[in-house]
VEXSERO-678462 format. One record per residue (C-alpha): z, y, x; residue in three letters. Coordinates in steps of 0.05 Angstrom, whole numbers. Each point is the difference from the previous one (the first is absolute). Layout:
! residues N
<pt><w>Z</w><v>Y</v><u>X</u><rest>ALA</rest></pt>
...
! end
This chain:
! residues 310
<pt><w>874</w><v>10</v><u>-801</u><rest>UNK</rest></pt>
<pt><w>-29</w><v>-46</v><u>-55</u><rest>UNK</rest></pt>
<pt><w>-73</w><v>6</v><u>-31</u><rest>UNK</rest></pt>
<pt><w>-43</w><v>-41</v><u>-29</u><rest>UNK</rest></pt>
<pt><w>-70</w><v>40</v><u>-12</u><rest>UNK</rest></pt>
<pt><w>-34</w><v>39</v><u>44</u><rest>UNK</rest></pt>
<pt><w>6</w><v>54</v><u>-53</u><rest>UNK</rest></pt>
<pt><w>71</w><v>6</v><u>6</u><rest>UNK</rest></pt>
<pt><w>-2</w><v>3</v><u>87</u><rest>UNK</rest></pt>
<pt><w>-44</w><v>53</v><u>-2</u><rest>UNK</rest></pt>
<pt><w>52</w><v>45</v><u>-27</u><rest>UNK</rest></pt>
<pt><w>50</w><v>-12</v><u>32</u><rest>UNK</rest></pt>
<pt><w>26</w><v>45</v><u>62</u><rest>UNK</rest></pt>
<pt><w>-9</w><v>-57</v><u>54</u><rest>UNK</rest></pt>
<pt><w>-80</w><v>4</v><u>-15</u><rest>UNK</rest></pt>
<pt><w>1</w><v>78</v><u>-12</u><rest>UNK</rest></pt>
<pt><w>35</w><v>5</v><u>65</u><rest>UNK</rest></pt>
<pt><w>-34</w><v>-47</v><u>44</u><rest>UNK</rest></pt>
<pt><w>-75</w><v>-9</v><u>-27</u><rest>UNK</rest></pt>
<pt><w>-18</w><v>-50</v><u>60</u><rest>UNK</rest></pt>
<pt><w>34</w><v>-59</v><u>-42</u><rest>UNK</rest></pt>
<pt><w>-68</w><v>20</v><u>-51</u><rest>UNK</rest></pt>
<pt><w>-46</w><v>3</v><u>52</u><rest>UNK</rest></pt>
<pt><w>6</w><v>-59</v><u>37</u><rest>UNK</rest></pt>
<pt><w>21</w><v>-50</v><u>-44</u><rest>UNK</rest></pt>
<pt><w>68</w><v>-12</v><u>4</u><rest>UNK</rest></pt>
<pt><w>21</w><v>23</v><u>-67</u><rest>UNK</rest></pt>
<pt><w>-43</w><v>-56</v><u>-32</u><rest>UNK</rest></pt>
<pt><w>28</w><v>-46</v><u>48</u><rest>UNK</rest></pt>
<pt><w>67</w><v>9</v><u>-20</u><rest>UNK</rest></pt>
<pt><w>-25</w><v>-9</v><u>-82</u><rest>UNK</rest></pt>
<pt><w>-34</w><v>-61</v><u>17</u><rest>UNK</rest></pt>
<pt><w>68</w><v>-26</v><u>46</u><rest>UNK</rest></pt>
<pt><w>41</w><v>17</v><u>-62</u><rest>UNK</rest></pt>
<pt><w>-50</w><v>-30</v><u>-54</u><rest>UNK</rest></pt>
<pt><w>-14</w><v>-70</v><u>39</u><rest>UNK</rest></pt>
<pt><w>67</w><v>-9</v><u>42</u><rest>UNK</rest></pt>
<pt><w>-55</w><v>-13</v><u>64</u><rest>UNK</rest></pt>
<pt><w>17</w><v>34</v><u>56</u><rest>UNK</rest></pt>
<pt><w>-58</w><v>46</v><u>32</u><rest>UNK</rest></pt>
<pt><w>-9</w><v>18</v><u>77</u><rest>UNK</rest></pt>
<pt><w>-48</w><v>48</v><u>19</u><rest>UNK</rest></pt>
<pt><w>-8</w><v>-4</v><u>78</u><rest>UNK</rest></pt>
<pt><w>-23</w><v>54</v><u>24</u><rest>UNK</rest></pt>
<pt><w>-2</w><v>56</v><u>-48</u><rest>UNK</rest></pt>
<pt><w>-19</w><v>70</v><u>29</u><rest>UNK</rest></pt>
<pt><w>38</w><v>58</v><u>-19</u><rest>UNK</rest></pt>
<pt><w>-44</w><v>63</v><u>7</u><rest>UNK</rest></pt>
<pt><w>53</w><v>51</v><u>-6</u><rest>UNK</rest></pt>
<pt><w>42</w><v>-32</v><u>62</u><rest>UNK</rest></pt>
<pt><w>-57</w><v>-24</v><u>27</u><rest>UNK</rest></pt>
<pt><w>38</w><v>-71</v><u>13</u><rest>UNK</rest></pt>
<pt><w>-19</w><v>-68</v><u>-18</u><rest>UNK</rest></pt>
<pt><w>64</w><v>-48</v><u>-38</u><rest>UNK</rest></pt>
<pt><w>0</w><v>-65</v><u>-11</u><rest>UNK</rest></pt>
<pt><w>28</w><v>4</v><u>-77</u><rest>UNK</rest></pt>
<pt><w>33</w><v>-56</v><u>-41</u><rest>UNK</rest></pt>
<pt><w>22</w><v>5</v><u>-72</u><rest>UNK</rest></pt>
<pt><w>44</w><v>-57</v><u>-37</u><rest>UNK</rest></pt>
<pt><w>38</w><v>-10</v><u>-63</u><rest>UNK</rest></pt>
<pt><w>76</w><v>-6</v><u>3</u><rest>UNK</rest></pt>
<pt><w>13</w><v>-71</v><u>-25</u><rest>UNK</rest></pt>
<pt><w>25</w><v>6</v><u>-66</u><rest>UNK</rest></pt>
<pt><w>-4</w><v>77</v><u>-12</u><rest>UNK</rest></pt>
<pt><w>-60</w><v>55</v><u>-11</u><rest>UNK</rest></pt>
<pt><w>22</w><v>20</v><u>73</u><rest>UNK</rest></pt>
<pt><w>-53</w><v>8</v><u>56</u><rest>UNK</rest></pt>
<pt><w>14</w><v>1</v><u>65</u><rest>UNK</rest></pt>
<pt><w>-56</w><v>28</v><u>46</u><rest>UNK</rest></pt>
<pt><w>1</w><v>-2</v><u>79</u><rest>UNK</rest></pt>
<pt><w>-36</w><v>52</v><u>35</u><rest>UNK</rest></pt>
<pt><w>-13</w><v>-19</v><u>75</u><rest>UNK</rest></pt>
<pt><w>-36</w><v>50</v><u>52</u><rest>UNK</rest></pt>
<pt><w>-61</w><v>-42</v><u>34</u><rest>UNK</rest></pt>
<pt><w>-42</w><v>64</v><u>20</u><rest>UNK</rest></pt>
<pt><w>16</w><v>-29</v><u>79</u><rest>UNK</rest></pt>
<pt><w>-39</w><v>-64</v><u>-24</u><rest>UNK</rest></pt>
<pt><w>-50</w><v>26</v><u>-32</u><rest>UNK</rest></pt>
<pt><w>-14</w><v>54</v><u>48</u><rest>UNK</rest></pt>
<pt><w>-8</w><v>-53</v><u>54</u><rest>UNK</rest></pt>
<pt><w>-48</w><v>-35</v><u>-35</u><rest>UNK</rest></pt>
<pt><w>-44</w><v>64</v><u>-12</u><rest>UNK</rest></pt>
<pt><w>3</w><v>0</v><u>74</u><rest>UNK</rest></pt>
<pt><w>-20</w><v>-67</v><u>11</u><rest>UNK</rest></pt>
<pt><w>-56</w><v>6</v><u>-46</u><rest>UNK</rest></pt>
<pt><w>-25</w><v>68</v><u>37</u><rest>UNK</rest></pt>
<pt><w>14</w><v>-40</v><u>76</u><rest>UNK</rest></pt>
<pt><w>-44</w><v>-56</v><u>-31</u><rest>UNK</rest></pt>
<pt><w>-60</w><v>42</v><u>-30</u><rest>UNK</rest></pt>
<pt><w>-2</w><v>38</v><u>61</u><rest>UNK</rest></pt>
<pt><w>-7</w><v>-58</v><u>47</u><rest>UNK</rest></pt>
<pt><w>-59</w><v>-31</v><u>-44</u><rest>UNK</rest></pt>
<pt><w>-26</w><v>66</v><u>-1</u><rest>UNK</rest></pt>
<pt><w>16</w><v>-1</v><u>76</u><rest>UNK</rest></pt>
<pt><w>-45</w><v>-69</v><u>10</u><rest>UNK</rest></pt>
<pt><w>-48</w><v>8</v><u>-40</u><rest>UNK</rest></pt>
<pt><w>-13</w><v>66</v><u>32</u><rest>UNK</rest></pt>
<pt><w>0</w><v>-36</v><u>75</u><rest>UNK</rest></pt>
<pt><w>-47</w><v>-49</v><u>-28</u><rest>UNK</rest></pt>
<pt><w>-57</w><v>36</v><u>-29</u><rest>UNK</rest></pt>
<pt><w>5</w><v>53</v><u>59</u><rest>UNK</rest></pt>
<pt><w>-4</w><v>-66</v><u>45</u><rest>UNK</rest></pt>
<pt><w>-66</w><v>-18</v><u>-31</u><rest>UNK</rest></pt>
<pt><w>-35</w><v>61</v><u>-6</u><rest>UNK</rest></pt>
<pt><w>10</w><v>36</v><u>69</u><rest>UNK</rest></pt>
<pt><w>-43</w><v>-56</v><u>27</u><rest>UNK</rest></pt>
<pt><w>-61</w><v>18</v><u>-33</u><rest>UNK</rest></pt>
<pt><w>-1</w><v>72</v><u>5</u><rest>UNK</rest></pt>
<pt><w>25</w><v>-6</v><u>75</u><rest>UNK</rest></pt>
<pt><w>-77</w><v>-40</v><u>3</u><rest>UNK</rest></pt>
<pt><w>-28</w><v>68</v><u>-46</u><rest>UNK</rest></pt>
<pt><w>33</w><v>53</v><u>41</u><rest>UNK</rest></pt>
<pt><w>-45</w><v>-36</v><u>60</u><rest>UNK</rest></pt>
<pt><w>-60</w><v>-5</v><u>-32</u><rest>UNK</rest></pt>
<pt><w>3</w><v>71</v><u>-27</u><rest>UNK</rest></pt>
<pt><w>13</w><v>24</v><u>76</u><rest>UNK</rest></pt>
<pt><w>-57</w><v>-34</v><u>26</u><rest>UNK</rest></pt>
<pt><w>-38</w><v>29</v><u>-53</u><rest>UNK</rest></pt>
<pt><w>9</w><v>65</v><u>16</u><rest>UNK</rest></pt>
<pt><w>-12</w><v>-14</v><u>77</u><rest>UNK</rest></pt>
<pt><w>-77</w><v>-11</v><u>-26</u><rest>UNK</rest></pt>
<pt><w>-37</w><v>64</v><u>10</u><rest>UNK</rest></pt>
<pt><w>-50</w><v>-24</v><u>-40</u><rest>UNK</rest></pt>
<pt><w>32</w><v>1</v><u>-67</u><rest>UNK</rest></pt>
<pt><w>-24</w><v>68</v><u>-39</u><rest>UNK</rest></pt>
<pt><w>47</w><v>55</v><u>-33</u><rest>UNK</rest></pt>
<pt><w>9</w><v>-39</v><u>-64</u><rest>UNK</rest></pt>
<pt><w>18</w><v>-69</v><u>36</u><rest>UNK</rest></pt>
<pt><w>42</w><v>43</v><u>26</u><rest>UNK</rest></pt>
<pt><w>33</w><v>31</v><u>-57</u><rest>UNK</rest></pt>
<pt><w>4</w><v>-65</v><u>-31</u><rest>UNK</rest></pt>
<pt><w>39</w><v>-29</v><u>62</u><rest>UNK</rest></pt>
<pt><w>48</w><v>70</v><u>-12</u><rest>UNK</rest></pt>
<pt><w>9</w><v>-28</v><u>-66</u><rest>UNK</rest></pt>
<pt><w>16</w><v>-74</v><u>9</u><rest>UNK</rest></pt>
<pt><w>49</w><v>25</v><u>62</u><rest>UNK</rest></pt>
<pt><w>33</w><v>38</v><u>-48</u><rest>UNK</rest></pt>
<pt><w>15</w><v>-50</v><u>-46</u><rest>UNK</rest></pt>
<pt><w>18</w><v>-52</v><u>52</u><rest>UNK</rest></pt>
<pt><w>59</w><v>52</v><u>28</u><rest>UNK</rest></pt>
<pt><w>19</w><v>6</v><u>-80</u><rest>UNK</rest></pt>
<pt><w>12</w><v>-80</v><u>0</u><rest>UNK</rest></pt>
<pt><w>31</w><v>6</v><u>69</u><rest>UNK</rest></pt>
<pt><w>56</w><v>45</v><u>-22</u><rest>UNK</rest></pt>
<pt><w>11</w><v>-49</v><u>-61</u><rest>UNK</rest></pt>
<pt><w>7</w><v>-52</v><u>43</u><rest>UNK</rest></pt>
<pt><w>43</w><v>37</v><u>49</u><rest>UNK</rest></pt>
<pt><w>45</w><v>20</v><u>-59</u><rest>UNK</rest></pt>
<pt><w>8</w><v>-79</v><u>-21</u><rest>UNK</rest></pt>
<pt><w>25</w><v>-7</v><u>69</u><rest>UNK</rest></pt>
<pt><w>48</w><v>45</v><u>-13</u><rest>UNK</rest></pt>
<pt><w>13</w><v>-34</v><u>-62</u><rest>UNK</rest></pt>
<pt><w>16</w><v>-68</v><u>32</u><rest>UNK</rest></pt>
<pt><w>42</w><v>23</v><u>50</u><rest>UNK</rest></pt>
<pt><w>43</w><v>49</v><u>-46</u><rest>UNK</rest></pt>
<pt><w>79</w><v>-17</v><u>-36</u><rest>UNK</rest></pt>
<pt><w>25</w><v>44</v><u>-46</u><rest>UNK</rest></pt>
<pt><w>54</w><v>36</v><u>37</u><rest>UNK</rest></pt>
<pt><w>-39</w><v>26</v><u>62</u><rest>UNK</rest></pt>
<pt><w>-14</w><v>61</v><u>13</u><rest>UNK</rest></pt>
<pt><w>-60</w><v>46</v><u>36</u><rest>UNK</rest></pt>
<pt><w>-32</w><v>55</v><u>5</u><rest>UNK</rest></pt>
<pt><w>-67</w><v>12</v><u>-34</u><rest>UNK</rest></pt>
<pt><w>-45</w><v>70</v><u>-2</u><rest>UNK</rest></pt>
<pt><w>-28</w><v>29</v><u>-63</u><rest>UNK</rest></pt>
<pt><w>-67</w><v>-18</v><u>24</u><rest>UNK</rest></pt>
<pt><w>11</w><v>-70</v><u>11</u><rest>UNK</rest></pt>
<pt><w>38</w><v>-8</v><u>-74</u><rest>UNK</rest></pt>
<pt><w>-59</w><v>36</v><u>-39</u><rest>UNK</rest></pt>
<pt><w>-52</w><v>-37</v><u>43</u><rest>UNK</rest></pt>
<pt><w>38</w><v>-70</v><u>-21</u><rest>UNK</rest></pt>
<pt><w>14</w><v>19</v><u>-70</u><rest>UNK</rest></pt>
<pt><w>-78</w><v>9</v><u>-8</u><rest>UNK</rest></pt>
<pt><w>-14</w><v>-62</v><u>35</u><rest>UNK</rest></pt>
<pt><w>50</w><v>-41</v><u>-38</u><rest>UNK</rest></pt>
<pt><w>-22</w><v>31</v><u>-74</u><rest>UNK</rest></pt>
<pt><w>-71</w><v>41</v><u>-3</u><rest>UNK</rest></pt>
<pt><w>-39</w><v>-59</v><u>3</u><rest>UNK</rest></pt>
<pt><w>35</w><v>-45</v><u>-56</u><rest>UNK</rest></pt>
<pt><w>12</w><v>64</v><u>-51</u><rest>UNK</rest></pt>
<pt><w>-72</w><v>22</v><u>9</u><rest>UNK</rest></pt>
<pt><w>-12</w><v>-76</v><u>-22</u><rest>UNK</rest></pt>
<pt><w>32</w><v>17</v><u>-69</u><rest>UNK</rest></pt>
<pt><w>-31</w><v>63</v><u>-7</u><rest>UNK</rest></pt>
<pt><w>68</w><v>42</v><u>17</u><rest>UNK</rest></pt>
<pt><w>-9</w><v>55</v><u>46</u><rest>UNK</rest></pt>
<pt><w>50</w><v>0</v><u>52</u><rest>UNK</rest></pt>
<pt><w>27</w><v>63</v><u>32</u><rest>UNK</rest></pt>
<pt><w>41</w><v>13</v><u>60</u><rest>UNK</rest></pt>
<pt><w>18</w><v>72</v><u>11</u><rest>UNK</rest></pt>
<pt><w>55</w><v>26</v><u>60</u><rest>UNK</rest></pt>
<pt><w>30</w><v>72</v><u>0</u><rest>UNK</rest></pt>
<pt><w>27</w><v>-28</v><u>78</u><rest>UNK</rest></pt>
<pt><w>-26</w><v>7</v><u>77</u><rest>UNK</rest></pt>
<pt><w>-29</w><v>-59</v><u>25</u><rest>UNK</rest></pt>
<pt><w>38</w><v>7</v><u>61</u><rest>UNK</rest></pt>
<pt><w>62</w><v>-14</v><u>-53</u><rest>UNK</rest></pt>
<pt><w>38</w><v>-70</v><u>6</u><rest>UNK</rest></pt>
<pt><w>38</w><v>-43</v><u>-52</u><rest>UNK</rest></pt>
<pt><w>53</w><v>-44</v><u>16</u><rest>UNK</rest></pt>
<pt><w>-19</w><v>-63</v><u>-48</u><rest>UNK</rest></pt>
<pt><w>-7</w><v>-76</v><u>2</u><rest>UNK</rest></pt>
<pt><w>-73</w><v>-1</v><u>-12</u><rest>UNK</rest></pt>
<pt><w>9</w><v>-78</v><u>-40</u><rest>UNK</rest></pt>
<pt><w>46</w><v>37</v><u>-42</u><rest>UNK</rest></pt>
<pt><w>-34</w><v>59</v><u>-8</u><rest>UNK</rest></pt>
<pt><w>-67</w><v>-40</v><u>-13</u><rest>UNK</rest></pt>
<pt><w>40</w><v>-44</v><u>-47</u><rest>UNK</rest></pt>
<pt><w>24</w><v>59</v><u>-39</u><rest>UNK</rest></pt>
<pt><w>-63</w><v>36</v><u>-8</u><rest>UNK</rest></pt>
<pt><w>-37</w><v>-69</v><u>-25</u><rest>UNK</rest></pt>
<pt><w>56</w><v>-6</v><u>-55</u><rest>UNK</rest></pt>
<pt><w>-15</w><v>72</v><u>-29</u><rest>UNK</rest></pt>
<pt><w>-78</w><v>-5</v><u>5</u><rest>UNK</rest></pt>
<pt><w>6</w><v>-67</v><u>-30</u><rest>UNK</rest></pt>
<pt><w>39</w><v>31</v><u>-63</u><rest>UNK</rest></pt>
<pt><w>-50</w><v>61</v><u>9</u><rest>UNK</rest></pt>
<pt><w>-55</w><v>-51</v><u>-16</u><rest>UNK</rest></pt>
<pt><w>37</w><v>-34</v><u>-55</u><rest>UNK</rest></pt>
<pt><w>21</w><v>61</v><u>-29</u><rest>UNK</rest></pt>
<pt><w>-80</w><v>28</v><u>4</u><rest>UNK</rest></pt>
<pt><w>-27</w><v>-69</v><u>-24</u><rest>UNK</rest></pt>
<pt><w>45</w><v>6</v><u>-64</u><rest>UNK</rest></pt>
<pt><w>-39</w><v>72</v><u>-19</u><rest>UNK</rest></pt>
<pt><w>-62</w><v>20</v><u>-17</u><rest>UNK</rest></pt>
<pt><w>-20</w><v>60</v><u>39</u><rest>UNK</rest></pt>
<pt><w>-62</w><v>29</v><u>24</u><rest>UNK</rest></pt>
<pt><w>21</w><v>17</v><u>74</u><rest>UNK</rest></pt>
<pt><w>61</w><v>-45</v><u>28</u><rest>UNK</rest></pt>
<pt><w>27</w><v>22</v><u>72</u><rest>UNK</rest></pt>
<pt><w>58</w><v>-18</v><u>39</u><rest>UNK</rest></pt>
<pt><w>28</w><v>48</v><u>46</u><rest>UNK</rest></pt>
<pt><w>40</w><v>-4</v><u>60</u><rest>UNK</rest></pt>
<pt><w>23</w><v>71</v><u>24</u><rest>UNK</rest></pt>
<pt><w>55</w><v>19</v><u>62</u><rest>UNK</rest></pt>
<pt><w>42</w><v>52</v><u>3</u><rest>UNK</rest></pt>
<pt><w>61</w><v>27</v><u>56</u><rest>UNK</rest></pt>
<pt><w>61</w><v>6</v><u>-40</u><rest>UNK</rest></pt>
<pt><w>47</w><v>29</v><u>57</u><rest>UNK</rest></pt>
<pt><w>22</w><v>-69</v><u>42</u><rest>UNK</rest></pt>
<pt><w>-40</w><v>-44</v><u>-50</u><rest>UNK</rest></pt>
<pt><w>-77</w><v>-18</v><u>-17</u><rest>UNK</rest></pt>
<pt><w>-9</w><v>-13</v><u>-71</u><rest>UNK</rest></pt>
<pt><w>-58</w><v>-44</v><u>-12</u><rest>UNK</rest></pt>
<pt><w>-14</w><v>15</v><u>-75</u><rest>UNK</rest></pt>
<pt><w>-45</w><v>-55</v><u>-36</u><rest>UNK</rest></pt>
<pt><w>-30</w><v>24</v><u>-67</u><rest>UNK</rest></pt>
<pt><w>-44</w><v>-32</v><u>-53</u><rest>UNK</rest></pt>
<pt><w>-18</w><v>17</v><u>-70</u><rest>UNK</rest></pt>
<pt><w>1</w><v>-55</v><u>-29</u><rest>UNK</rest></pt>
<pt><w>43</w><v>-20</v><u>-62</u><rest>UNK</rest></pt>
<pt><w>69</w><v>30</v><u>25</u><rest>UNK</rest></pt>
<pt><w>69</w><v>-21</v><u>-1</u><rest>UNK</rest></pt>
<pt><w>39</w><v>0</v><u>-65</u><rest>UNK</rest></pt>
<pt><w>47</w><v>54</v><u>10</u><rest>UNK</rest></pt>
<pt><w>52</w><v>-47</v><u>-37</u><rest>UNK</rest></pt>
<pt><w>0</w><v>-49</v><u>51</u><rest>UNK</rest></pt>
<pt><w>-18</w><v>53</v><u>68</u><rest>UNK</rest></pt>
<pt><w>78</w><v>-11</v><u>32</u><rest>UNK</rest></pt>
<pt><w>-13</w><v>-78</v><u>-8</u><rest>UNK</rest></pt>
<pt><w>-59</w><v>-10</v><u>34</u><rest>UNK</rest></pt>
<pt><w>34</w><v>-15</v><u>70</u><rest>UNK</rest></pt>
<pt><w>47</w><v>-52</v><u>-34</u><rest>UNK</rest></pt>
<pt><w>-12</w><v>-69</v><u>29</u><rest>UNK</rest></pt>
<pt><w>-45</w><v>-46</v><u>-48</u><rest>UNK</rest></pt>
<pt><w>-16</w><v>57</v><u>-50</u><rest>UNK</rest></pt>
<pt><w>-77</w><v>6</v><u>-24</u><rest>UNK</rest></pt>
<pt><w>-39</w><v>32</v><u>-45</u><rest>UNK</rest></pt>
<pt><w>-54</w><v>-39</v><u>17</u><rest>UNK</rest></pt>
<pt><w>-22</w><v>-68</v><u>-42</u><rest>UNK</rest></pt>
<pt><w>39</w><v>-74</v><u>6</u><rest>UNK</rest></pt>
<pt><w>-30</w><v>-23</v><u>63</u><rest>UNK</rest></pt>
<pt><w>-37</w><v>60</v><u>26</u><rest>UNK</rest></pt>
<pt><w>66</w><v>29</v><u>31</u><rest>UNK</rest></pt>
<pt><w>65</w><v>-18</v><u>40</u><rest>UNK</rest></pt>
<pt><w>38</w><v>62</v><u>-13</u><rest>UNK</rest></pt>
<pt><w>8</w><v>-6</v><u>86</u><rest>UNK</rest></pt>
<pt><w>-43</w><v>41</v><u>27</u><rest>UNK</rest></pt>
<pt><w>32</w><v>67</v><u>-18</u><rest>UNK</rest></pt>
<pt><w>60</w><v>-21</v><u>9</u><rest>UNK</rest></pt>
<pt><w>-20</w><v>-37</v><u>66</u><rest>UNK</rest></pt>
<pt><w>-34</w><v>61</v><u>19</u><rest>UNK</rest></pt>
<pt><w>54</w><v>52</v><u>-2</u><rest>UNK</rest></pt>
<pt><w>52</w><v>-41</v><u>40</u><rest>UNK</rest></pt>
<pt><w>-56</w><v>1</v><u>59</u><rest>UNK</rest></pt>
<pt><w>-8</w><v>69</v><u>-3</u><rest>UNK</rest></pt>
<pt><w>79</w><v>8</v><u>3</u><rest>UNK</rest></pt>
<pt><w>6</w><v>-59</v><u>60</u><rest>UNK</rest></pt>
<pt><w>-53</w><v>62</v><u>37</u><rest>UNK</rest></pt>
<pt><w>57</w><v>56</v><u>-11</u><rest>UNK</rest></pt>
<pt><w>-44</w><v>28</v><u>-62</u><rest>UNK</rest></pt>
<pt><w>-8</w><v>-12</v><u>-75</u><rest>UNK</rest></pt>
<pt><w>-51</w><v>-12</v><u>-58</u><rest>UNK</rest></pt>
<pt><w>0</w><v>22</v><u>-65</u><rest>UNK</rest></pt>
<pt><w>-29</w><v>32</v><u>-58</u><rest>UNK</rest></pt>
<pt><w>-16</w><v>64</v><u>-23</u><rest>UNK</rest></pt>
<pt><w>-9</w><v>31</v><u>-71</u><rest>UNK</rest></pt>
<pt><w>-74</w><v>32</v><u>8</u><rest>UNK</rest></pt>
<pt><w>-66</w><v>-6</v><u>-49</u><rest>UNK</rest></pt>
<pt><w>-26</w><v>-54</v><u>52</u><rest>UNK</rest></pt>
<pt><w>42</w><v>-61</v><u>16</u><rest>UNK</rest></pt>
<pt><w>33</w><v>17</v><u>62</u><rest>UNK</rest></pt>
<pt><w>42</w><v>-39</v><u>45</u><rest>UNK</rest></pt>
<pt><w>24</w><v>42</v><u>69</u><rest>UNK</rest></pt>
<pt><w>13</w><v>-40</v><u>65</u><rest>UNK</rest></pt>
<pt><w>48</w><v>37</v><u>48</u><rest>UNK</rest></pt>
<pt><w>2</w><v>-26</v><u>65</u><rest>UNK</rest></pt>
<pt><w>27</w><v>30</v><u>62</u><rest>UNK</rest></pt>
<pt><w>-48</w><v>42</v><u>50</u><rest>UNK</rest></pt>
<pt><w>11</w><v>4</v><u>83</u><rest>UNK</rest></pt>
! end
């Protein structure tokens, strides 16, 4: 096939037929190969609709208005590096976590005895006591942070355990409530489940998963101007499955680009402000637990995680 305008491509069968060469670039690739004689190689190039990665490289036949383009499958490299780059994130998550929990358990160890001996004095009247109630309370709120960064440091991304309801919701509000209050975004957690029920998760994963979605939750808020902004965690039983459903309402998801937001190094988001990883990062840590992520059509932006209960 010989063109030499885009005009003239855009007609013909090859583009009617296969639309991807439009969408990411290749047909203009090709022009530019047969207009300057300079060969192009695009390494990698994602193909959505495969959901592989090529390494691609287009050249001129010497001599002729023949190209010659060389498609080669590198979805096993690429994939490999996603994983390295997940490994690698979760280890500095992993020692950073070890090292703040390192230095704060110290000082509330030193609290925890203070506030004991405190409440050995009979002296102290019904409001020093209610105040001590109050400062104990928050102490045990750290203490279950720190106990979760423990968790943190010692965790990989491929083991599994069991976890109860209870625990999750008490983590998730530990983890989140605080630094969404901050920002003046109500956080909800709501579970349809017993408390008695148990998950089988890897809680680095799970934790890593539920950061990426309230982090876009927060973008997604930040970017509209509404009166009340919430994010809302909610868990359901789905016969053998939990599904963790994480709504906002903030901007949405272009409906043009919904089955694309799980491709590796596609944003929406500004030059700079995002990877395209974390989605895509995401969902293959929900699949390495024997469960899924993805997206639902719904007037709030709603991403489901499925993960496996006991």
């Amino acid at each position: 096939m010989r063109v030499s305008k885009k005009e003239d491509l855009e007609t013909d069968s090859i583009v009617r037929d296969y639309p991807v060469v439009l969408e990411n670039g290749h047909f203009e690739d090709c022009i530019k190969v047969l207009e300057t004689g300079e060969s192009i190689v695009v390494d990698p190039q994602y193909n959505h609709h495969i959901k592989s990665y090529y390494r691609v490289t287009i050249s001129r036949v010497k001599n002729t208005d023949n190209l010659f383009v060389f498609f080669s499958d590198v979805s096993a490299r690429e994939e490999q590096k996603l994983k390295d780059v997940s490994t690698s994130k979760l280890a500095t998550i992993g020692e950073m976590a070890g090292g703040v929990a390192h230095e704060i358990n110290t000082p509330i160890q030193m609290l925890s005895g203070y506030l004991r001996r405190l409440g050995r004095n009979e002296s102290i009247d019904d409001d020093g006591k209610e105040a001590l109630g109050l400062a104990k309370n928050k102490l045990d709120s750290i203490s279950r942070i720190v106990k979760n960064l423990k968790k943190l440091s010692r965790g990989s991304d491929d083991q599994l355990q069991e976890i109860a309801i209870e625990d999750l919701v008490m983590n998730l509000k530990s983890f989140h409530q605080k630094r969404l209050e901050d920002q003046k975004i109500d956080f909800i957690v709501n579970s349809d489940l017993s408390h008695e029920e148990k998950l089988v998760i890897n809680e680095t994963s799970l934790h890593q998963i539920i950061t990426n979605l309230v982090n876009n939750s927060i973008d997604s808020l930040f970017d509209k101007d509404v009166f009340e902004k919430f994010v809302r965690i909610s868990l359901g039983l789905d016969g053998d499955f939990v599904h963790i459903k994480v709504q906002d309402n903030g901007i949405g998801i272009d409906k043009n680009v919904a089955d694309r937001v799980f491709d590796p190094l596609f944003t929406t988001k500004e030059v700079g402000k995002g990877t395209g990883l974390g989605l895509s990062l995401s969902k293959r840590l929900a699949i390495n637990m024997g469960g899924d992520l993805y997206l639902v059509e719904d007037e709030l932006t709603t991403f489901i995680l499925k993960v496996k209960k006991v």
